[in-house]
N, C-alpha and C positions, 0 to 999 in steps of 0.2 A: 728457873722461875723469874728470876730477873728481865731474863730474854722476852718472855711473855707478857710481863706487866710494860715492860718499853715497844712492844707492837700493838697493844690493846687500842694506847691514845692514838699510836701511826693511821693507826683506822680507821678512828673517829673526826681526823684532820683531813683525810683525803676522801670523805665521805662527805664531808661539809662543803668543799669545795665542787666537786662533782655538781653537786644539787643547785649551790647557789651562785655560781659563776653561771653567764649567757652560754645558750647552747652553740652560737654561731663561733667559729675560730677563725681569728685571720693569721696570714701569713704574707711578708715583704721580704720580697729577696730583690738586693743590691747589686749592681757594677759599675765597674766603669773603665771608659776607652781611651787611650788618649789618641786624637787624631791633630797628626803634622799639618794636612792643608790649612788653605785660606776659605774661611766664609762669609758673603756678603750677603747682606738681607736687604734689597729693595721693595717699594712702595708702588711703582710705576705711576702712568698718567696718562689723561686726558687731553686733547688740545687739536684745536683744529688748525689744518693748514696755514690760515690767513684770517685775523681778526679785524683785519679792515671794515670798515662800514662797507657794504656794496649796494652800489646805485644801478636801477634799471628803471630804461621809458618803456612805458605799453605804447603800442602802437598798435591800429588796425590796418587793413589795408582798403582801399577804396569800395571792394566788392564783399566783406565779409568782417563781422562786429566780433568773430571770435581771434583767440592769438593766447598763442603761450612763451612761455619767457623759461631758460635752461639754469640751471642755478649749480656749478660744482659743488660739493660738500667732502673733503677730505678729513679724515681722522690720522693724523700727523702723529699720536700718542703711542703706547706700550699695551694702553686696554684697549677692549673690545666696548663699544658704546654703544647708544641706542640716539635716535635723532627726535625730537618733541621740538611742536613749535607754537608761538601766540602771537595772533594780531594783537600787537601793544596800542598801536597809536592811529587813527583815521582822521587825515585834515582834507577841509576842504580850502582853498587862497587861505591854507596857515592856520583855520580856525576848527577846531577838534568836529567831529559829530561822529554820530552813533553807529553801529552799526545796522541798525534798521533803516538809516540814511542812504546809507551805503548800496542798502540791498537795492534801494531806487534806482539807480545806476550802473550799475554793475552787480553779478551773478561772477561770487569768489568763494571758493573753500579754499581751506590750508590742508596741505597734503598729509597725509598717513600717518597719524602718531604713532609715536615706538618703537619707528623702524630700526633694525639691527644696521650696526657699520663695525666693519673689524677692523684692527687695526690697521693703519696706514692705507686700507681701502678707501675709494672714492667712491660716490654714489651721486647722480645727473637725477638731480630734483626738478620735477615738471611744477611750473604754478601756472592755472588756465586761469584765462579771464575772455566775459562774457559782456559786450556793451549792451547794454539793457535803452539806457536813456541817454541823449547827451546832453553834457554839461553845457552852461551859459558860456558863449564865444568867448574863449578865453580862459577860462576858469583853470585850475590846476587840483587833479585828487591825489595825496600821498599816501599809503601804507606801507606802517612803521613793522615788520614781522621780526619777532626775539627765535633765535634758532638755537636751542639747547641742545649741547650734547651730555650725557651722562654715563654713569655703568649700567653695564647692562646685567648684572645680577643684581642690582639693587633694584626694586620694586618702584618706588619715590624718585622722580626725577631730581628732587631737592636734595638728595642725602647724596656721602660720596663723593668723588672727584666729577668734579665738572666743568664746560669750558663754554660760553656763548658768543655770538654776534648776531650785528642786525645787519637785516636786508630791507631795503627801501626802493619800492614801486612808485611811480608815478606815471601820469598822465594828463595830456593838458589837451583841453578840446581848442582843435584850430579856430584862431582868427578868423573871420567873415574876409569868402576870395575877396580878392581887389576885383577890378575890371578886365584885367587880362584876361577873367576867363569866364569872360562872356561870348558870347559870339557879336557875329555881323547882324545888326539889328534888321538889314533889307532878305534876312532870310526866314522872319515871322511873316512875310508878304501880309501884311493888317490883319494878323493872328497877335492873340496873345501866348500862345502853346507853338515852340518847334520840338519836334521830335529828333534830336542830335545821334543817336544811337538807339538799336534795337536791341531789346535783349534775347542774346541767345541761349539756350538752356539742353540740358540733354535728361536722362534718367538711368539712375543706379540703384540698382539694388531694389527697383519698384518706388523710386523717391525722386522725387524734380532736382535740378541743381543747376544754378546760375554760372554759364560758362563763360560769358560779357554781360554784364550788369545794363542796362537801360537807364539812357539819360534823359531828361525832358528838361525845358527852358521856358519861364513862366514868366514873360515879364508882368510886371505889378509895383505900380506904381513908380511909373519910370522918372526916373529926376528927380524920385524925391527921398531921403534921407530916416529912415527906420529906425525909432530908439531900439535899445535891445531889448523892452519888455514888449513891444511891435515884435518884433522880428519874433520872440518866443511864441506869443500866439498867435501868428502866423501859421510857421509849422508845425506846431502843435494840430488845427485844422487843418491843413495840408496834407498831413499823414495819417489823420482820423478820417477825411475822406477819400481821401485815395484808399488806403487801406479796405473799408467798407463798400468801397464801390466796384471793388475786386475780388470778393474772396472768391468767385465760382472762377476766377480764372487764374488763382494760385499764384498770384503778384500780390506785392507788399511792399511798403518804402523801403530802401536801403538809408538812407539819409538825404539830409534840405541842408544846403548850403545858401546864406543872403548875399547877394552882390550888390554890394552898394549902389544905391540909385538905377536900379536895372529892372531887378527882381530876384525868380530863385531857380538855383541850382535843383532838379530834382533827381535822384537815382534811385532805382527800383531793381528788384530781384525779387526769385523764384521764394516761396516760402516751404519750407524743410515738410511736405506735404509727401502722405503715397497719390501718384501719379498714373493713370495709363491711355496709352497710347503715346508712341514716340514722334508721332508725326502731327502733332496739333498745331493751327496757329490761335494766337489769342489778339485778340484787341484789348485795350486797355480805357477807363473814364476817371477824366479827370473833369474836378468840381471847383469852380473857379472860389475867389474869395471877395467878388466885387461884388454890388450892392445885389445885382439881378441873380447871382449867386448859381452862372448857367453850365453843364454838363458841357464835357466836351468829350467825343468819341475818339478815340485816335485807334485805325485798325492796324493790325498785321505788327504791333508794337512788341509782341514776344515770336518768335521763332524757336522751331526744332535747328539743331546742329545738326546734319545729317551727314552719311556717307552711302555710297552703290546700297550694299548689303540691305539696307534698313528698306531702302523703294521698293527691295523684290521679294520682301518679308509677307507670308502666307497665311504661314500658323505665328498669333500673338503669344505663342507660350515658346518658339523658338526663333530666338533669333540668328538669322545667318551670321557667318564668321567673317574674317576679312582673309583673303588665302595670300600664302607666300609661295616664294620659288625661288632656285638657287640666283637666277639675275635678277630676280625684284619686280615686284607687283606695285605698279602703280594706283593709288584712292587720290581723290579730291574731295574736299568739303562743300558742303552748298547747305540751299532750305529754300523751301515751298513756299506758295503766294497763297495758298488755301491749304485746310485741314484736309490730310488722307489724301489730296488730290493731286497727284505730280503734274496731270494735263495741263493746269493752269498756270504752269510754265514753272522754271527752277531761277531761284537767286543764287549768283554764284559767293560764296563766303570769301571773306579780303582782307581779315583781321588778323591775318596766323599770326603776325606781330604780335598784338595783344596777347596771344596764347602762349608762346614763347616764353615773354617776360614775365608771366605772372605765373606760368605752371611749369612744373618738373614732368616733360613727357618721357616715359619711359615704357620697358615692357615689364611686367610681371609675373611668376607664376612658376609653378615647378620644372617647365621646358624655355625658360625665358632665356635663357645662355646660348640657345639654339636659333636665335631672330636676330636681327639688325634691323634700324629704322634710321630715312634721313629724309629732307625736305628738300626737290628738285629747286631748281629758279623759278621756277612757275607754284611754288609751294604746294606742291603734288605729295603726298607722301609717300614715299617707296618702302616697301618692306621685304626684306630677304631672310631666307632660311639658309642656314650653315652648311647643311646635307642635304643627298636625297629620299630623306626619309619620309612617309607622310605620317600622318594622323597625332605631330607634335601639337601639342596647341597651349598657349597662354593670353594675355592680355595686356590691349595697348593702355593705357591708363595716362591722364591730367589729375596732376594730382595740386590743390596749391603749397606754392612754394611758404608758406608762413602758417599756415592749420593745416596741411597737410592732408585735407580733403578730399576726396578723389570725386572730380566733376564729371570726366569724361572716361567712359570703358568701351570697350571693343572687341571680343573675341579674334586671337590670328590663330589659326589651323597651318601647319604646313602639311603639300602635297606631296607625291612620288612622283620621282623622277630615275631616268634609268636612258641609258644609250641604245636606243631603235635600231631595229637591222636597215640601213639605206636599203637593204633588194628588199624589204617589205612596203616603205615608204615612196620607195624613187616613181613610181608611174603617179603619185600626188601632186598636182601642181597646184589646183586649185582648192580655195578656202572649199569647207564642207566635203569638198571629195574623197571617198571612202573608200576601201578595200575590207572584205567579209570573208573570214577564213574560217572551216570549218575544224569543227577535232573529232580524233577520233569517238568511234562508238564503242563501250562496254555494257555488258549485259550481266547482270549479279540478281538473282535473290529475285527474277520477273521484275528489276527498274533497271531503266535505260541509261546512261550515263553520257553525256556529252556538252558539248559546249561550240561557241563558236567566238572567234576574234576578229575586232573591228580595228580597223588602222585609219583613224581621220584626219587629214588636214585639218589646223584651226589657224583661224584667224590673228593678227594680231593682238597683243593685251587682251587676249579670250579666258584667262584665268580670273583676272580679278575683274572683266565685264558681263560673263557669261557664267551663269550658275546656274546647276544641273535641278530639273523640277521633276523628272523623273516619278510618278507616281504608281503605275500599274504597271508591272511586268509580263512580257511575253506567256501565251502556254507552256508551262514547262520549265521556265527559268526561275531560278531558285535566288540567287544573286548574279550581280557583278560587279568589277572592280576595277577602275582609275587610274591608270598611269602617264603621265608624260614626259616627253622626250626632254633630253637635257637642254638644245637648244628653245623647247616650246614652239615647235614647230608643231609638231604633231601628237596625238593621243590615241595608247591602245584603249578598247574597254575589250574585260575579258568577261564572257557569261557564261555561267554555269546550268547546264541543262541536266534537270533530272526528273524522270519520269517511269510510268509504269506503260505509257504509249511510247511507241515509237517514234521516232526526231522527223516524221517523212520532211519537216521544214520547219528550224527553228528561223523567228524572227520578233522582233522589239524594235519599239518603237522609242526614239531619246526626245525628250522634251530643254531645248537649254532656253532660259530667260535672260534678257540681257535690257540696262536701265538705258536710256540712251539720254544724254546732258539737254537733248531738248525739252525735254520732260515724259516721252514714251517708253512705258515700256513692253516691248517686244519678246516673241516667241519665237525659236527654232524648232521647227519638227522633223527629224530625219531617220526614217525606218533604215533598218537592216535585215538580211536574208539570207540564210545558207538551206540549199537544199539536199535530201537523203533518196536513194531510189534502190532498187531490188537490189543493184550489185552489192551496197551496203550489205545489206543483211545476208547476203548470200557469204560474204567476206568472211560477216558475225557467226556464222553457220560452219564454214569453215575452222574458223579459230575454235568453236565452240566444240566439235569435232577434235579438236588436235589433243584441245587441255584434255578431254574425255579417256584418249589414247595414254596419255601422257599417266595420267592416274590409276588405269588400271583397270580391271572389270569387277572388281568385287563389290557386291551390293550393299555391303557394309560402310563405302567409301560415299561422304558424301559432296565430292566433287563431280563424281562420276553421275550422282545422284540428279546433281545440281545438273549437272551437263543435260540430262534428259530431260531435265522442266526446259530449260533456255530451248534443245529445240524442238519441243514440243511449240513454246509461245513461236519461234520464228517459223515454224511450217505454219501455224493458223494465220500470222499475220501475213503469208507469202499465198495464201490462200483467196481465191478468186472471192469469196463473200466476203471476208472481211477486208482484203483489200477495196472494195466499191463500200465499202462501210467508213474505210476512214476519208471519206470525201474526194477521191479523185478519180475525175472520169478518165475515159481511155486516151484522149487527147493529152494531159497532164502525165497518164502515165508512157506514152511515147516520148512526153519531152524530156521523162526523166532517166529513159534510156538513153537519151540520145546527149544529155548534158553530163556534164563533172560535177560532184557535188561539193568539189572541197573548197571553190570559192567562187566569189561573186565582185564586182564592180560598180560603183558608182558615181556620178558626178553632180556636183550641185551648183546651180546655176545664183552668181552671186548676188544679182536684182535685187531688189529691195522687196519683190513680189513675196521671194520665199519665208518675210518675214509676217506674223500674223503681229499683228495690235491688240494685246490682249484684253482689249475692253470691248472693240466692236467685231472683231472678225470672229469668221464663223471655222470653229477647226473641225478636226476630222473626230466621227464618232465613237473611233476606239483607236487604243495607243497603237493596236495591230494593225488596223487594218488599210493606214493611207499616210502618206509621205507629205509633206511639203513641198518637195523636189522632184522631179519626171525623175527619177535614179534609172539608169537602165543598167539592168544586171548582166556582164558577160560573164560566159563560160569557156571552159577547156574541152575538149573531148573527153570522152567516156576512158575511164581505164577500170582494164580489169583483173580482177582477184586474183593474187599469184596461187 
């Protein structure tokens, strides 16, 4: 009893509990380690290389108001950062203004905020600037730029380890020339306008671009002394009307230089226009500032940069390349006295100087490793290919050495080249003289298969003077293909004949163009001809027969098959009607018994006669049918079918 009156309450206790105690239970369970090492807890940091102020001058260069300036940025810390930056400060001679002052003159962003830098990484910050307007002679712009670096997990450039400096731009527009760089006054002969330099210009990309900027020399009001708010409007109207008095011929001021008691400096350049045609000349008007306020025309004041390639250009959607070779293809530069018209004689170009100094000539482009370029004495350019392989091709390029612009491009192709048999060559002595070698005949499937090889003398420097215009091909000729000898003596072309008629005479006619520095340019016409006669096909008849044996008699077989179409077509073509069907009388077909068909001969006589003038002379009415040159074909005797 006892027992049971002392569990009754037990029950009552741990029933109360149950109920009013939380349903949730926690549990903590303790240890602990002891560990021997050493442990260090760092912070790390922030910090750039060099907290020096850094000073930079903008400068432009004579021919072009843009320029960029290279800025290191190193991250010397333990963290990873991000790079933000702000124009703090904009003076002009010391005294703050705005930024929308600013925009007056100069076209400037600050580069990419938030860029990443890892640790102890460098990173080559571009700042562009663009001259919009110049400053009064003299003047000085500074920008003050604050270059923050911070963490880069932190959101807030403000928060966090951070580290900054400043960078400061400046720019002072030149002083008014002195007189030195005036010219000789007896060279205006009682002009007010000399024209000191042409500007030459080329096209990229479908876009104009000033490759020597145009000078012109204005004297105005000579002897007398211009304050500088004279001088300001001045050329202020000088480059409003010039400007306006040129847009249809894509000139625009480069900048107005005052010379003291002379007049002015003016330079002009191409404006960043699409452009076409590469062969324009432009004249330019200039609009005086004296009282009668008179027009003055100056012609032939812009020029193309030309080179061969561009005078023998056809098609405006392709332009020809400049070709290499393993000893080097000589180009020269020049430019025309009229638009499109090289007759009216060539200016030879004389500046390569100027080009040199102010532009990085080089080659470009995925086979560029495979070219070399250098400038003769006579500043000829020479271009070589490495091998003899053909169909490499990249690009000559002017590129400026300070915006890096690219003024001047070029396509170079390299050719094939390969070592000539001399016994094919050696009876060539003269330019144009040719040897025509036939190839064998196959017959598959009712088409004919052949070809024939040409072995030409050519001329001196005929690679880079002479390009192939080639337009319609022979009956039956499907392609062919280009090679030249190592020395450049000589050229095979190989053609490919393929047909469902028979070769009684493959022949084609070559078209080559060639510029000549006096301003014409000239046409090569010289046919080739290899002849076919019954022993051919009696030969094909034969072999045709062998394969037949060769394969068997089973009608299943269809070689044997084959063999029966082939000479079924060779009895019908060996056949008296169709033979006078394919146009040879009987005189024709004795000469072709009586000739070898595997090659033929030619000579060309080097006159100046064989050349046509491809504006006035009359050519021949089809690529087949008529030579340039009396060629007289010899033959061999007849051989016959073993």
């Amino acid at each position: 009893m006892n027992c049971r009156c002392y569990q009754l309450p037990l029950f009552f206790v741990v029933s109360a509990l149950f109920f009013l105690l939380p349903t949730t239970t926690y549990a903590q369970f303790q240890d602990v380690e002891d560990i021997q090492d050493e442990i260090q807890l760092s912070s790390g940091f922030l910090s750039f290389d060099s907290n020096q102020l850094e000073k930079h001058q903008i400068s432009f260069t004579e021919h072009s108001n843009q320029t960029e300036i290279t800025v290191d940025l190193k991250n010397s810390g333990s963290l990873d950062g991000k790079l933000s930056y702000t124009l703090e400060t904009i003076l002009l001679d010391s005294k703050p203004i705005e930024p929308s002052e600013l925009a007056e003159y100069f076209n400037f962003t600050l580069p990419k905020q938030n860029t990443s830098i890892l640790s102890t990484e460098t990173h080559s910050i571009l700042f562009n600037f663009k001259k919009l307007k110049s400053l009064l002679k003299g003047q000085t712009l500074t920008l003050e730029i604050k270059v923050r670096l911070s963490q880069i997990n932190i959101k807030e450039a403000t928060y966090g380890f951070i580290d900054e400096k400043t960078i400061v731009f400046s720019y002072s527009e030149p002083k008014s020339a002195d007189s030195n760089n005036w010219i000789d006054d007896n060279l205006f002969k009682n002009n007010d306008l000399y024209v000191e330099k042409k500007l030459f210009y080329s096209i990229v990309n479908g876009r104009a671009t000033t490759v020597i900027p145009g000078i012109v020399y204005y004297k105005f009001k000579d002897k007398q002394l211009l304050s500088q708010a004279e001088q300001d409007i001045a050329i202020k109207n000088l480059t409003t009307l010039l400007n306006s008095s040129n847009l249809n011929n894509n000139v625009e001021v480069d900048k107005i230089d005052y010379i003291e008691k002379k007049g002015f400096r003016i330079q002009f350049k191409m404006d960043d226009k699409s452009l076409e045609g590469r062969s324009n000349v432009y004249g330019i008007t200039l609009e005086t500032l004296d009282q009668e306020s008179k027009k003055v025309d100056i012609s032939q004041a812009v020029k193309p940069l030309l080179m061969i390639p561009d005078a023998l250009e056809t098609d405006a959607d392709k332009d020809l390349p400049l070709q290499s070779s393993i000893s080097g293809t000589r180009y020269n530069f020049f430019s025309i006295t009229e638009s499109n018209n090289f007759w009216w004689g060539i200016t030879e170009f004389e500046d390569i100087k100027y080009i040199k100094e102010h532009y990085s000539i080089s080659i470009e482009g995925v086979d560029s490793e495979w070219f070399s370029f250098s400038f003769s004495d006579t500043n000829d350019l020479m271009i070589k290919q490495k091998n003899s392989k053909g169909g490499l091709s990249s690009q000559l390029t002017f590129r400026d050495k300070d915006t890096h612009i690219v003024v001047f491009s070029r396509e170079i192709t390299s050719i094939n080249q390969k070592d000539l048999s001399e016994e094919l060559t050696a009876s060539l002595y003269d330019d144009f003289q040719f040897k025509a070698i036939n190839n064998d005949i196959t017959l598959s499937n009712g088409v004919f298969s052949s070809g024939m090889k040409v072995y030409l003398k050519i001329p001196k420097n005929f690679i880079s003077q002479f390009y192939d215009q080639t337009i319609t091909l022979g009956p039956g000729i499907t392609s062919y293909n280009i090679v030249y000898s190592l020395d450049e003596e000589f050229m095979e072309i190989s053609y490919q004949y393929q047909s469902t008629t028979f070769p009684w005479s493959i022949n084609q006619t070559m078209i080559f163009k060639k510029f000549d520095m006096s301003g014409k340019i000239l046409e090569k016409w010289i046919s080739f001809e290899v002849l076919n006669d019954q022993s051919t096909l009696q030969k094909l008849m034969i072999e045709n027969q062998s394969q037949s044996s060769e394969s068997g008699n089973s009608p299943e077989n269809n070689i044997n098959s084959q063999s029966t179409k082939n000479k079924d077509l060779i009895d019908s073509i060996l056949s008296d009607s169709t033979y006078k069907e394919s146009g040879l009388d009987s005189d024709v077909q004795q000469e072709a018994k009586e000739t070898s068909p595997d090659s033929s001969e030619g000579t060309a006589d080097e006159s100046s006669e064989q050349f046509f003038e491809n504006s006035s002379a009359s050519k021949p009415e089809s690529s087949t049918s008529q030579s340039t040159e009396p060629a007289t074909n010899q033959t061999e005797p007849s051989k016959e079918p073993e």
